[in-house]
C-alpha positions in Angstrom: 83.3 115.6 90.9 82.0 116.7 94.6 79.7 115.1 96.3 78.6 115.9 100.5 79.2 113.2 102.7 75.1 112.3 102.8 75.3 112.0 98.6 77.9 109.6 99.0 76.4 107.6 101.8 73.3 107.6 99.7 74.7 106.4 96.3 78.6 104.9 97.4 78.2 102.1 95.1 76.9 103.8 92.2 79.8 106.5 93.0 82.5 103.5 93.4 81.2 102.4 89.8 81.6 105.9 88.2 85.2 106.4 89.8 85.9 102.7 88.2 84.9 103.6 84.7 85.8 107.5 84.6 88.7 106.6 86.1 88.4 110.4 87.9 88.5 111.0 91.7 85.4 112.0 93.4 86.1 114.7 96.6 83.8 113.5 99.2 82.8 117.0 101.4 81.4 117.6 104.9 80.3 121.2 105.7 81.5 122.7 102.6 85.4 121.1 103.3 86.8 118.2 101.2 87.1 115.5 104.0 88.0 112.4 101.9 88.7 111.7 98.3 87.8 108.3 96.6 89.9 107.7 93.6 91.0 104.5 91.7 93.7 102.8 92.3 97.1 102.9 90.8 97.8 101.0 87.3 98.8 96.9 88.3 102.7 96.8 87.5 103.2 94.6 84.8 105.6 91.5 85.3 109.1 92.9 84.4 109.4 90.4 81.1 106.2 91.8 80.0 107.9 95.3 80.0 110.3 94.4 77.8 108.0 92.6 74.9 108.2 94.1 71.5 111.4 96.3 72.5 114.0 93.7 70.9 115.3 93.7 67.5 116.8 91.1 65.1 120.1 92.0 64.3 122.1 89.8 61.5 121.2 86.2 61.2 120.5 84.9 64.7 121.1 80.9 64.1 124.8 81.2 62.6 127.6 80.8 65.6 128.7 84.0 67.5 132.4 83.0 67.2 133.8 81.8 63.3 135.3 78.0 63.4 138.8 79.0 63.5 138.1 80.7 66.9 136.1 77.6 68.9 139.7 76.6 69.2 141.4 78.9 70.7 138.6 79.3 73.2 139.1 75.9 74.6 
């Protein structure tokens, strides 16, 4: 969407709303020449733990020991 720099003087909030829900840019002109551009901002990063939900997998049975009985021993 393009708007003159008087449009968006005239309806920046109701412009500011659009952008927010369209999630589109809006090229702000003066004299014919795009001299600003009002676009959302960039997605919040999610926290890096949240990234990784839902990519594990269960493998085998998780509560029996990772070493057999006849190993603890020579670990020690």
């Amino acid at each position: 969407m393009t708007v003159t720099a008087t449009e968006f003087k005239a309806h920046c909030l109701r412009l500011m709303e659009e952008v927010r829900r369209t999630r589109r840019p809006v090229l702000i002109t003066k004299r014919g020449r795009i001299v600003a551009q009002l676009a959302p901002p960039p997605p919040t990063p999610r926290k890096p733990w949240l990234r990784l939900r839902g990519s594990a997998t269960f493998v085998g049975d998780v509560l029996s020991p990772v070493v057999r009985e006849n190993e603890i021993e020579a670990l020690r």
